[in-house]
Backbone bond lengths (Angstrom), bond angles and torsions (degrees), N, CA, C in turn:
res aa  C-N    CA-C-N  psi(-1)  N-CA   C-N-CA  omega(-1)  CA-C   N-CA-C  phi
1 X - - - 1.456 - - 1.528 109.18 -
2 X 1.361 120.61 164.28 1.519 114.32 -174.19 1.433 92.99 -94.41
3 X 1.760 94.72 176.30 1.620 110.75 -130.90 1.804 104.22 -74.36
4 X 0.932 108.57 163.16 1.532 119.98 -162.88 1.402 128.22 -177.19
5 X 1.329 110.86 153.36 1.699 110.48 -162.19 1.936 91.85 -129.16
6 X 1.577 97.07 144.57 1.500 113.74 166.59 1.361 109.89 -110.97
7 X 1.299 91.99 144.32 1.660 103.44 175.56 1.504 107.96 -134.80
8 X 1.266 116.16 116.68 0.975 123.76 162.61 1.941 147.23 -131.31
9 X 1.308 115.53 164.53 1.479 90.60 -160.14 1.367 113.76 -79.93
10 X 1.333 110.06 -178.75 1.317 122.83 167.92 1.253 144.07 -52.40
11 X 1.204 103.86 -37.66 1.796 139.06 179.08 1.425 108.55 -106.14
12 X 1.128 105.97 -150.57 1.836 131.20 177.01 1.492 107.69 -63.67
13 X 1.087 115.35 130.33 1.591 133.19 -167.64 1.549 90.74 -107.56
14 X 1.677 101.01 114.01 1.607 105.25 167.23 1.520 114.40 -113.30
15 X 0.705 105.01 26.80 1.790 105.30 -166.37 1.528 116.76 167.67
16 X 1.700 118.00 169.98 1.472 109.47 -168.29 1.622 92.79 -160.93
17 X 1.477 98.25 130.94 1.742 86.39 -179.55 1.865 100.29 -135.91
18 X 1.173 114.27 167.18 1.454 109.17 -162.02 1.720 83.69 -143.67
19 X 1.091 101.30 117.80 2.317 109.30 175.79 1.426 90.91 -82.22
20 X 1.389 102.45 153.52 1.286 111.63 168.40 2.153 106.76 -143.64
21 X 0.893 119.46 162.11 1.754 113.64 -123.78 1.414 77.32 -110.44
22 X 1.467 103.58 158.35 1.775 134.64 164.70 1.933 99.76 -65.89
23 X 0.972 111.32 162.65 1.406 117.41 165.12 1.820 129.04 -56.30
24 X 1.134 97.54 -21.04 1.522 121.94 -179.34 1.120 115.78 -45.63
25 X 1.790 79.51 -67.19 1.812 97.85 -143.82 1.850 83.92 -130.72
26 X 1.399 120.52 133.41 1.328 127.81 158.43 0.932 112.52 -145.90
27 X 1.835 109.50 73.67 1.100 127.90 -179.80 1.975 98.46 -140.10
28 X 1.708 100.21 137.03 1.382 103.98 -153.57 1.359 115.43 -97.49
29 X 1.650 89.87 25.19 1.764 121.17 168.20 1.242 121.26 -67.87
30 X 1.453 122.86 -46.15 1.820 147.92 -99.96 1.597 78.59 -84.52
31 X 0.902 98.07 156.49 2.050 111.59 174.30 1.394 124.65 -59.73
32 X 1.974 107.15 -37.17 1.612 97.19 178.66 1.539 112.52 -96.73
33 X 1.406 101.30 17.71 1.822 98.82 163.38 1.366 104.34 -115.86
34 X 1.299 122.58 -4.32 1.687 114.34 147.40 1.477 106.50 -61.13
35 X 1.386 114.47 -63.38 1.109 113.83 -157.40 1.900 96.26 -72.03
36 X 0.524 110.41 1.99 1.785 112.22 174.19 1.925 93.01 -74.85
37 X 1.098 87.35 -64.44 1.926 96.47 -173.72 1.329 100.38 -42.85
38 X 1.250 114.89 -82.76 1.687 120.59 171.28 1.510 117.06 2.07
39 X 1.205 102.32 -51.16 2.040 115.54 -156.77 1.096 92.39 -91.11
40 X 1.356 128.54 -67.21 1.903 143.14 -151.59 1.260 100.16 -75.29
41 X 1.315 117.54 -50.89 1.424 91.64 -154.08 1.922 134.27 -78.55
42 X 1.779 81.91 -20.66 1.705 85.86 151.43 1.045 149.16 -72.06
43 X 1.403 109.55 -7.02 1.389 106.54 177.90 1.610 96.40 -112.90
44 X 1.308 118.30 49.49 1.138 131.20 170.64 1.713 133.73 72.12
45 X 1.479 109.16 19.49 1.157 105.68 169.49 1.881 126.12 -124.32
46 X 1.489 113.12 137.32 1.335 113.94 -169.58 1.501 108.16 -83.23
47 X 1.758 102.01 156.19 1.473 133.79 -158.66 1.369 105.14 -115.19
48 X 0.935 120.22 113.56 1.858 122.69 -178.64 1.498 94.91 -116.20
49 X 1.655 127.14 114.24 1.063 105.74 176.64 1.657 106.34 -128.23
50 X 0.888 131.36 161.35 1.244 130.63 -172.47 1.634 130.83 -138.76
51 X 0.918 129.41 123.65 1.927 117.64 178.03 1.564 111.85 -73.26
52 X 1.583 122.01 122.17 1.198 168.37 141.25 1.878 77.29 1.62
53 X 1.371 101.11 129.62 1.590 108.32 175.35 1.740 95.51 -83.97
54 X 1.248 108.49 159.40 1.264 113.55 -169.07 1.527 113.32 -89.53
55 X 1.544 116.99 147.56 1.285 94.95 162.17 1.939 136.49 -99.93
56 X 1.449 108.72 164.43 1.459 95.37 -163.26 1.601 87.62 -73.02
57 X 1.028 137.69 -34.23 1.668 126.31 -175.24 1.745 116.11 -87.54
58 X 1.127 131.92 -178.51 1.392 115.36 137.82 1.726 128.99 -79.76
59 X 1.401 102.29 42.49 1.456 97.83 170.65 1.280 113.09 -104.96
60 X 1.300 144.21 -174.69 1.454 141.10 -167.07 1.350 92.36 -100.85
61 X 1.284 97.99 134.42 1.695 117.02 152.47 1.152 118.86 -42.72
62 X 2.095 118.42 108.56 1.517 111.61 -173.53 1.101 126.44 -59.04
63 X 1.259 127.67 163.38 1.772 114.74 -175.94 0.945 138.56 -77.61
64 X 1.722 112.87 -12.31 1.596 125.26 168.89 1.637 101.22 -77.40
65 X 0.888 127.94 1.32 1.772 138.48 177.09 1.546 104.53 -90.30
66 X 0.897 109.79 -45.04 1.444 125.37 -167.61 1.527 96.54 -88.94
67 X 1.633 138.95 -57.23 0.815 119.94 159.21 1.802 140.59 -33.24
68 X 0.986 101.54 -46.85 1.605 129.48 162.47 1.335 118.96 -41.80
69 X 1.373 114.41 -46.42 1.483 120.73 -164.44 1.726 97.06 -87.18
70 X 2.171 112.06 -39.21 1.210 100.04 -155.64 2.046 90.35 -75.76
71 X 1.115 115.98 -16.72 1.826 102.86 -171.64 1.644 92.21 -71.27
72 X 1.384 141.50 -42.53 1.122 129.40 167.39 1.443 127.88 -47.00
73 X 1.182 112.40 -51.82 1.197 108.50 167.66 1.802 130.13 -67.03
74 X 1.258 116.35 -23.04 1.431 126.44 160.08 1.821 112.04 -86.20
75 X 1.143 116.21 -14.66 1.875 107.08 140.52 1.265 133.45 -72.55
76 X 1.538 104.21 -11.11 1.628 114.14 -179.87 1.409 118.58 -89.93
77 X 1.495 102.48 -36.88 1.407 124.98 159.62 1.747 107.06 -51.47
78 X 1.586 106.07 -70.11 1.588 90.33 -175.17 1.683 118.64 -50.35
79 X 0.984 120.49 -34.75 1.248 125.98 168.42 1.457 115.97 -30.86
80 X 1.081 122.15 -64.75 1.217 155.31 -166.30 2.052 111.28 -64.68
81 X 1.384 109.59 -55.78 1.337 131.11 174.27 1.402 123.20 -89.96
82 X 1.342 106.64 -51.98 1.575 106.96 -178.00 1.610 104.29 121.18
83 X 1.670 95.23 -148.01 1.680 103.67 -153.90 2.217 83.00 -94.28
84 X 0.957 127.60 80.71 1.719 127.71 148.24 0.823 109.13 -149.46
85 X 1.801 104.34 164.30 1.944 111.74 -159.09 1.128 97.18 -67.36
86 X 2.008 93.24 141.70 1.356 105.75 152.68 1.123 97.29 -95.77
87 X 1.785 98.07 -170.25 1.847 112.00 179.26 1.577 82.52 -169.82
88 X 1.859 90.00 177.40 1.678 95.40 -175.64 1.739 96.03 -129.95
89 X 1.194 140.62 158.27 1.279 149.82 -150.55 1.306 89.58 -124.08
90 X 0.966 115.82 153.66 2.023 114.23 161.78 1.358 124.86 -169.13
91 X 1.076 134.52 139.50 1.322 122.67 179.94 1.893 107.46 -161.27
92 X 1.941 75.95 125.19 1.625 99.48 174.84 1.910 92.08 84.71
93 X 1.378 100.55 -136.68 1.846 89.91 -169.91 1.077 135.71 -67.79
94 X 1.739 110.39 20.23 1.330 109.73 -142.69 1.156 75.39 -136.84
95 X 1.847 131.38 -6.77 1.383 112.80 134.51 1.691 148.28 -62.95
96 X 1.412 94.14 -24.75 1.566 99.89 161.30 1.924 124.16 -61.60
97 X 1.776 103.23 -54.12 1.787 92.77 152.20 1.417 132.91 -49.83
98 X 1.372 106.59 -36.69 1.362 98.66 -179.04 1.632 115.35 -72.37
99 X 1.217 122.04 -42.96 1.613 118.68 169.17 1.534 111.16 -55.01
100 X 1.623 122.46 -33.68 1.305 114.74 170.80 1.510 127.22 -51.44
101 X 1.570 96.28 -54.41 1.667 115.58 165.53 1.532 121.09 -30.43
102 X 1.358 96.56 -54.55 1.332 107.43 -163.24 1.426 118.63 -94.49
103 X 1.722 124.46 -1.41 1.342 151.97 -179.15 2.544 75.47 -99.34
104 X 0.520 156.08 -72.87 1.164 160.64 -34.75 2.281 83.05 -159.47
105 X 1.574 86.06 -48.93 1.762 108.40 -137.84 1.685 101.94 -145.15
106 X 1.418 107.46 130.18 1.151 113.61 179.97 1.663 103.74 -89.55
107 X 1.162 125.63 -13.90 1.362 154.21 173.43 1.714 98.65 -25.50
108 X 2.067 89.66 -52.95 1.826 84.93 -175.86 1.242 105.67 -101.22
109 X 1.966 100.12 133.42 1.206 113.10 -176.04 1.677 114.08 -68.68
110 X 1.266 114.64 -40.05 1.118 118.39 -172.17 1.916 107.90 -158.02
111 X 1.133 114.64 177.35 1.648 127.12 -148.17 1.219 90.66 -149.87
112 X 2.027 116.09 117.98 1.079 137.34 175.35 1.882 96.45 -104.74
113 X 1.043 141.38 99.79 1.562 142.73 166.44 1.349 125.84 -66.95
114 X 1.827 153.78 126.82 0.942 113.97 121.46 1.467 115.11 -140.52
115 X 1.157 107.13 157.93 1.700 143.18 -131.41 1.460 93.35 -5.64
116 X 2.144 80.05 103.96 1.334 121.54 -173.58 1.690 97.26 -90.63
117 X 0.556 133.18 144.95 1.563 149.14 170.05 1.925 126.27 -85.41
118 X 0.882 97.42 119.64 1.711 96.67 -156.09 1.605 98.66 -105.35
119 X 1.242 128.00 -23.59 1.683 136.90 170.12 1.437 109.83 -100.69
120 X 1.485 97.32 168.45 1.405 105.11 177.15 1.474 117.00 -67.49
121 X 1.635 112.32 147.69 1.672 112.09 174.75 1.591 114.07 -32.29
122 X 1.435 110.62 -51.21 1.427 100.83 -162.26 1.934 109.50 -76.67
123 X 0.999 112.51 -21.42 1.240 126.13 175.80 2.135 99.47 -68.25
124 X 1.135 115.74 -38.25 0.968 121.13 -156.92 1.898 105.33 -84.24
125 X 1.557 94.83 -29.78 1.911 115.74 -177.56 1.696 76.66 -63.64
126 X 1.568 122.76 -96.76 1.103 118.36 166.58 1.710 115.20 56.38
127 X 1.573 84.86 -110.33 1.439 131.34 -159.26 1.978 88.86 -57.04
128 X 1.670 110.84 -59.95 0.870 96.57 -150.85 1.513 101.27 -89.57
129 X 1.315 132.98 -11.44 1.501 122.65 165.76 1.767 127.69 -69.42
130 X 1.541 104.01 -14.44 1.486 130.47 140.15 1.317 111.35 -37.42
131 X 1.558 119.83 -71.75 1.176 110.25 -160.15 1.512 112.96 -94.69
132 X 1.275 117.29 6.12 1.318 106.70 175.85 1.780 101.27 -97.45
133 X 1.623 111.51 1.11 1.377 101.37 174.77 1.791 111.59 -83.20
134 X 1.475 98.31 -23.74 1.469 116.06 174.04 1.382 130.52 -74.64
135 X 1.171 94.86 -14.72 2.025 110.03 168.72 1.355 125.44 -94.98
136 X 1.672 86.43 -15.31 1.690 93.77 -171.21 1.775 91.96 -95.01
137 X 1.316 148.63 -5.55 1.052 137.18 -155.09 1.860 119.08 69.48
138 X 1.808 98.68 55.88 1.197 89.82 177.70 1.866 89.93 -151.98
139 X 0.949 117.19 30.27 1.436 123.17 172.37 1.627 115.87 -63.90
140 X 0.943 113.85 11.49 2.152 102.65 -177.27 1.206 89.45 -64.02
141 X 1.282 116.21 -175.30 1.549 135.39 -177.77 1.300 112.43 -87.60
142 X 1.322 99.16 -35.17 1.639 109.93 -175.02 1.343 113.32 -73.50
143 X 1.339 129.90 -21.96 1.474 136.93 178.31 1.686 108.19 -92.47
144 X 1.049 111.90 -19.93 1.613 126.75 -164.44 1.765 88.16 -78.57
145 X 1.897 106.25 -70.09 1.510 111.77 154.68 1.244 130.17 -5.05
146 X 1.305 112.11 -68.30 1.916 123.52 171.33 1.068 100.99 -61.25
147 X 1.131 129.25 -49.66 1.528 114.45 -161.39 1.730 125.98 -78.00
148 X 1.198 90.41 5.74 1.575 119.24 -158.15 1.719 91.74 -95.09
149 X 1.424 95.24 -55.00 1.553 101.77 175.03 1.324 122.75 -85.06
150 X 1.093 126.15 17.95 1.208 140.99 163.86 1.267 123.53 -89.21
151 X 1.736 114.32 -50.57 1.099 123.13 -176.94 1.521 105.49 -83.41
152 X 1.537 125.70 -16.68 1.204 143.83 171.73 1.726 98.35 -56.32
153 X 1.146 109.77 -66.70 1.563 117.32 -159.23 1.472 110.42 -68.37
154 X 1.696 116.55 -18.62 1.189 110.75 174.35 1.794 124.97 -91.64
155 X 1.269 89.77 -6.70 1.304 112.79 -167.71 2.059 93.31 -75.00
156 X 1.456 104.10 -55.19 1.452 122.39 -178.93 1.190 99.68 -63.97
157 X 1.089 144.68 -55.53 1.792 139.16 156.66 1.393 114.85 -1.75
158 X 1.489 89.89 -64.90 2.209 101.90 -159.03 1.617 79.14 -85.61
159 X 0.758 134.71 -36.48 1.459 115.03 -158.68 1.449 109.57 -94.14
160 X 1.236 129.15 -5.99 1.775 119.54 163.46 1.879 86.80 -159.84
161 X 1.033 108.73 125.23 1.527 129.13 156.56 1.177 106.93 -40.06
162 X 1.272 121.39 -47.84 1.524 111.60 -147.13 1.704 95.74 -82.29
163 X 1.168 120.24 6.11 1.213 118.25 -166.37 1.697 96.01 -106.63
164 X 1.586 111.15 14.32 1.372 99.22 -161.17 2.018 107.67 -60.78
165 X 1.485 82.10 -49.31 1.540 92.32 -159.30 1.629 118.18 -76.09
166 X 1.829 112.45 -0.59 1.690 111.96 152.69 1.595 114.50 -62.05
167 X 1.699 103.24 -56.96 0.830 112.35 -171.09 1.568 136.55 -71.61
168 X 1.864 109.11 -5.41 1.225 120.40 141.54 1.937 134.22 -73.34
169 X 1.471 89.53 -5.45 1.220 103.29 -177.63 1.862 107.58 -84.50
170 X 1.140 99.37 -20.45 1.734 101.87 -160.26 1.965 90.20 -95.87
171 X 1.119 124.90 -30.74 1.163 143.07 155.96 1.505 115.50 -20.26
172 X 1.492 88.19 -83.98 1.339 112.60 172.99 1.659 117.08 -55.26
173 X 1.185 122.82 -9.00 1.702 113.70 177.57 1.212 98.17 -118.52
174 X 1.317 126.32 -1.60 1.510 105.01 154.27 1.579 131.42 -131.09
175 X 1.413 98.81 27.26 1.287 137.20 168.05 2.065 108.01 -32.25
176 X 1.332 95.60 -38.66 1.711 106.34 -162.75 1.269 103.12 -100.95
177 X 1.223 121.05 19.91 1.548 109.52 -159.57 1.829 75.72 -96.83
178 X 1.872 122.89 157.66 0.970 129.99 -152.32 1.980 89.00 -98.07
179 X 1.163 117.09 11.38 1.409 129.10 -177.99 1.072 129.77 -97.97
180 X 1.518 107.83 -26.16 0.955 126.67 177.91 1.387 151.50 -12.22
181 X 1.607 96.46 -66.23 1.820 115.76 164.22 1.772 120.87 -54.99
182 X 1.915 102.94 -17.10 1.208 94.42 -161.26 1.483 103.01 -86.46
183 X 1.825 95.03 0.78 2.115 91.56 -173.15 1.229 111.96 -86.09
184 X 1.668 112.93 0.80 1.998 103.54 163.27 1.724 100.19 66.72
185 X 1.370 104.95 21.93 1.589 113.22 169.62 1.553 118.01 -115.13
186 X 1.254 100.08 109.03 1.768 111.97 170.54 1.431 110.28 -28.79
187 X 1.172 128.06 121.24 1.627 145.35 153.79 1.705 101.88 -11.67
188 X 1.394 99.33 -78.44 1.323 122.58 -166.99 2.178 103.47 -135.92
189 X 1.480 98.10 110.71 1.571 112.07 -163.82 2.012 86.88 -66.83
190 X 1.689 86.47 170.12 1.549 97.20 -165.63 1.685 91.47 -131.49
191 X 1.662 106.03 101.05 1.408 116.89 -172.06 1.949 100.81 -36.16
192 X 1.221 127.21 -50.26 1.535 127.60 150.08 1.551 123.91 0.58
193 X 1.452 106.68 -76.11 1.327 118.13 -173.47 1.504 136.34 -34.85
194 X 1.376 117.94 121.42 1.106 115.31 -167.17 1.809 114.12 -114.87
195 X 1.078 103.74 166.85 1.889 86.78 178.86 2.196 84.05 -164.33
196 X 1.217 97.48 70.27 1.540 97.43 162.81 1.292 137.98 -53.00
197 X 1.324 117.22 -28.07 1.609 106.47 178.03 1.955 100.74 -108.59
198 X 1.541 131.27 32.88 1.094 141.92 -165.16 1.630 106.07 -63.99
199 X 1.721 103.44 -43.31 1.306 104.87 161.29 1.072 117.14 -86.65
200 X 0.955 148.59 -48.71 1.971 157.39 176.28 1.629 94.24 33.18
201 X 1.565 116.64 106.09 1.662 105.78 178.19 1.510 99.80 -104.02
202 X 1.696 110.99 104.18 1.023 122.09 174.16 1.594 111.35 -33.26
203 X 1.863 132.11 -62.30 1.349 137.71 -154.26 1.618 95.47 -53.70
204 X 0.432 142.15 -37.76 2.184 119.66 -165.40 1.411 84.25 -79.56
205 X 0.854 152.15 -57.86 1.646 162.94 -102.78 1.910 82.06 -97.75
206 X 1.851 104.74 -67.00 1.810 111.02 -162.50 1.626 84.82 -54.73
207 X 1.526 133.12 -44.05 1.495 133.42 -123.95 1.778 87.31 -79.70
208 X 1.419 112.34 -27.12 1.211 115.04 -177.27 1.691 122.02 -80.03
209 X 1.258 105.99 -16.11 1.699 111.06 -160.43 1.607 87.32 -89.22
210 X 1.650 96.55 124.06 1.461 100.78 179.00 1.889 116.37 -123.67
211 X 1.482 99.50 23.65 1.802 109.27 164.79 1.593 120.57 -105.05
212 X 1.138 111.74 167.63 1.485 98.74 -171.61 1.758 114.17 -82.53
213 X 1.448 113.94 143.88 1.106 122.68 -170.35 1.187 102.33 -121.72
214 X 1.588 101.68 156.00 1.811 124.09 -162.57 1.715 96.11 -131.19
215 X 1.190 113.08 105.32 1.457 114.89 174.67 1.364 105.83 -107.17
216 X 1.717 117.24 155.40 1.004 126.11 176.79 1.921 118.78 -160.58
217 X 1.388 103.26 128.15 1.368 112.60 -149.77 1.654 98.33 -131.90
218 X 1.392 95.67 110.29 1.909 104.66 168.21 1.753 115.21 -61.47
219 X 1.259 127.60 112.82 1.122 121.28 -157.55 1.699 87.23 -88.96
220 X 1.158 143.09 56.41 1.564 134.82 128.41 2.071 107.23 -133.19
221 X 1.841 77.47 23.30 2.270 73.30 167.78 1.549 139.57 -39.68
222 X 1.216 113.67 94.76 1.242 105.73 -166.79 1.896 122.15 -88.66
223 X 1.257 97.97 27.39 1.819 113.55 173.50 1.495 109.22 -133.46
224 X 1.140 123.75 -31.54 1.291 134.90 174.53 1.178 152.83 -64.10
225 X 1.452 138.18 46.13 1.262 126.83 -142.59 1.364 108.37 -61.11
226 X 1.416 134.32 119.77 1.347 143.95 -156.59 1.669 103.81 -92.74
227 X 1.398 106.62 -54.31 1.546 83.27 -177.04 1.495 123.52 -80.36
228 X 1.461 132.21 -16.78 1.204 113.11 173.00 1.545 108.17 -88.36
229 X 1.484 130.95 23.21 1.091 152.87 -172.11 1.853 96.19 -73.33
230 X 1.238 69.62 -76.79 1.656 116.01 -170.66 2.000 117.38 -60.52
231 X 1.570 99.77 -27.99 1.643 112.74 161.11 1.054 120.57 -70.48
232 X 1.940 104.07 -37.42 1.444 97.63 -171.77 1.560 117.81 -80.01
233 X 1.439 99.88 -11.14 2.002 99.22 170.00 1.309 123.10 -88.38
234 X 1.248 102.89 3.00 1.563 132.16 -172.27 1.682 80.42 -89.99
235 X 1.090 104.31 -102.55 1.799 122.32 -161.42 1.875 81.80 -28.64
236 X 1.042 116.95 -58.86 1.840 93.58 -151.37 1.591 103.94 -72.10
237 X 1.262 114.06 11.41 1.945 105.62 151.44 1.448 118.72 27.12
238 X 1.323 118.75 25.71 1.685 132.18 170.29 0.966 119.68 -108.20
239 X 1.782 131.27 15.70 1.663 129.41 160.51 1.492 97.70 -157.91
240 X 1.699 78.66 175.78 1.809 103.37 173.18 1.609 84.55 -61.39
241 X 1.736 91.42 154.37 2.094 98.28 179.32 1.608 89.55 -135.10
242 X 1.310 127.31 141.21 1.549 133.13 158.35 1.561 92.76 -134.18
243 X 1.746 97.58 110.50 1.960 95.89 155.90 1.284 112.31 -119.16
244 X 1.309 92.13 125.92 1.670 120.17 161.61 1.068 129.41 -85.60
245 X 1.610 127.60 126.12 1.090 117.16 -163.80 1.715 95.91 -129.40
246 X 1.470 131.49 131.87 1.413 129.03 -166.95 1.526 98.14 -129.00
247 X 1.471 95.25 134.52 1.593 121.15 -175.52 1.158 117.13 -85.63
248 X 1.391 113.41 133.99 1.477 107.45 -170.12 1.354 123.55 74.20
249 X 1.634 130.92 22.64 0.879 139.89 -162.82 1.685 111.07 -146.70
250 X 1.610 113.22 142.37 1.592 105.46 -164.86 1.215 102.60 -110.47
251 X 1.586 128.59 -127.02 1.411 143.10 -176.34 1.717 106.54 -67.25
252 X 1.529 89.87 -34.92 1.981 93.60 165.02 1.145 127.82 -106.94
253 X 1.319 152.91 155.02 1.128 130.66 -167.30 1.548 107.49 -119.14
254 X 1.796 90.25 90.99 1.677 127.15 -178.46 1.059 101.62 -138.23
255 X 1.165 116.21 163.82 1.602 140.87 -164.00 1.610 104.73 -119.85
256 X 1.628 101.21 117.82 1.905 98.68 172.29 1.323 100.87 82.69
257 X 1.178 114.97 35.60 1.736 116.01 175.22 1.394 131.55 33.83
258 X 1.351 97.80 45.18 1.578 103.89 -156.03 2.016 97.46 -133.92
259 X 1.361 80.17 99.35 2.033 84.76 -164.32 1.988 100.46 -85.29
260 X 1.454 101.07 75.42 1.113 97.48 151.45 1.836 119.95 -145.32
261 X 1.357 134.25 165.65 0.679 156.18 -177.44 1.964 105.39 -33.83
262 X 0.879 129.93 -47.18 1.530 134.82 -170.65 2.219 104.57 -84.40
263 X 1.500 97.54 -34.62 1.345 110.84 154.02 1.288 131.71 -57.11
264 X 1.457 119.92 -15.99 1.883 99.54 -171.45 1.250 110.11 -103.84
265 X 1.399 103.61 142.08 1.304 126.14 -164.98 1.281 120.29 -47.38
266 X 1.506 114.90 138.48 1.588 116.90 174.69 1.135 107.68 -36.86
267 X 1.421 98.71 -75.30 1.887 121.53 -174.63 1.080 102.35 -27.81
268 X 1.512 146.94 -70.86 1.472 144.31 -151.73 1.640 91.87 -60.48
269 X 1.742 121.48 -70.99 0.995 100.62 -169.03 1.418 138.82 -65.31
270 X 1.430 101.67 -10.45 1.613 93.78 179.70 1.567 113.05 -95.08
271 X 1.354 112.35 0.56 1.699 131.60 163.84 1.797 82.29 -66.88
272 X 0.865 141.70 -79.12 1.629 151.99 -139.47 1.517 97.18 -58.76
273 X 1.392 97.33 -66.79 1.027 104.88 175.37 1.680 122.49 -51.11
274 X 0.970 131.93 -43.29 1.472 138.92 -169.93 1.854 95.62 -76.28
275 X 1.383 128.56 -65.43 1.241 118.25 168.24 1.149 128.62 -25.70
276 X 1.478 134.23 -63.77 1.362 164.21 -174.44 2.036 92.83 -50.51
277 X 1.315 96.49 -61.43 1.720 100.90 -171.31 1.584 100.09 -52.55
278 X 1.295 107.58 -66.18 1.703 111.32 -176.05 1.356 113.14 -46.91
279 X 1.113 132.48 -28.79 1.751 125.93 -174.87 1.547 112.25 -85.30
């Protein structure tokens, strides 16, 4: 399996959890799977963490790939510990693999979330290139509009070629708008480009996951649409559900928008912590 570090406790091993990474960063460094180690592993549970296999393009590693790697890597873990629950950790896209995994594999005992995603990716770009037009001071309707057709035209791109050259056309007329960068839309699209899990329909996927899950949602998320997030794990009524919702907290669950390790919120961890004890 690719490269990776165990952590484990001192004493009696009750449990085993394996993070699996945001789109960012899939590197098995990142701060809130340090700070994962930090919390878990004293009160007796092991950390299998691993770096994100690479991709041959710059497109994201699809999620049945990613799924794949995290059930491998939580067989490597059992290896390692023995017969107590595992579970899989996840946060941001690496909650959609992990619900796959675990829809997938009875393997995972249980599902640590945060801001898990309940719609499809492209539904999800959407929402949140919306709201970063709305934070930045660019919310009118009329800019919201463009951006609508922007993310529209790129969407029709990856999904039929032949649509390349409308949808470079709609590009191109709103190319100048001073908002631009925040629509996460290529200048000029690359007939190439791929975006495989663009539809990915999360609902069969939750309807299948049948261990208990731990969600957790920064109530100022600015990628996340939280409440139809949060319906759609509702409607698929196929596990134990705990939602957490943390104040003062965004796409990470840190305080003061400041995504590092000395930043994350009490609340999340002693939510983590308190779940973890009860199961």
């Amino acid at each position: 399996m690719p490269e990776h570090d165990l952590t484990v406790p001192d004493g009696p091993i009750r449990g085993g959890l394996v993070p699996l990474h945001p789109a960012a960063d899939g590197s098995r460094r990142q701060f809130l799977f340090d700070h994962l180690v930090d919390t878990v592993v004293p009160r007796g549970f092991a950390v299998l963490r691993f770096d994100r296999r690479s991709s041959p393009t710059s497109e994201d590693v699809p999620f049945p790939v990613q799924a794949e790697d995290a059930l491998a890597a939580l067989h490597a873990l059992r290896v390692e510990v023995g017969d107590v629950p595992l579970g899989l950790w996840a946060w941001s896209q690496g909650a959609w693999a992990a619900a796959l995994a675990a829809a997938q594999s009875t393997e995972v005992e249980f599902l640590i979330l945060l801001a898990a995603c309940g719609v499809s990716p492209a539904v999800q770009m959407r929402y949140g290139t919306a709201e970063q037009l709305r934070r930045n001071g660019y919310g009118d309707e009329e800019s919201l509009a463009e951006l609508l057709q922007l993310r529209t035209a790129l969407e029709n791109a990856l999904r039929d070629r032949r649509r390349l050259a409308a949808s470079q056309a709609v590009i191109d007329r709103y190319a100048d708008r001073p908002w631009f960068e925040l629509a996460h839309v290529p200048r000029t699209l690359d007939p190439s480009a791929d975006w495989p899990d663009m539809d990915f329909d999360p609902a069969p996927i939750l309807a299948a996951v049948r261990c208990p899950v731990l969600l957790f949602y920064g109530e100022e998320d600015e990628w996340t649409p939280i409440e139809p997030s949060i319906a759609a794990w509702e409607r698929a009524g196929s596990t134990e559900l705990t939602v957490v919702r943390l104040a003062g907290t965004d796409h990470a669950p840190t305080l003061g928008g400041v995504h590092d390790r000395d930043a994350v919120s009490p609340a999340y961890a002693q939510a983590l912590v308190d779940w973890l004890e009860r199961g």
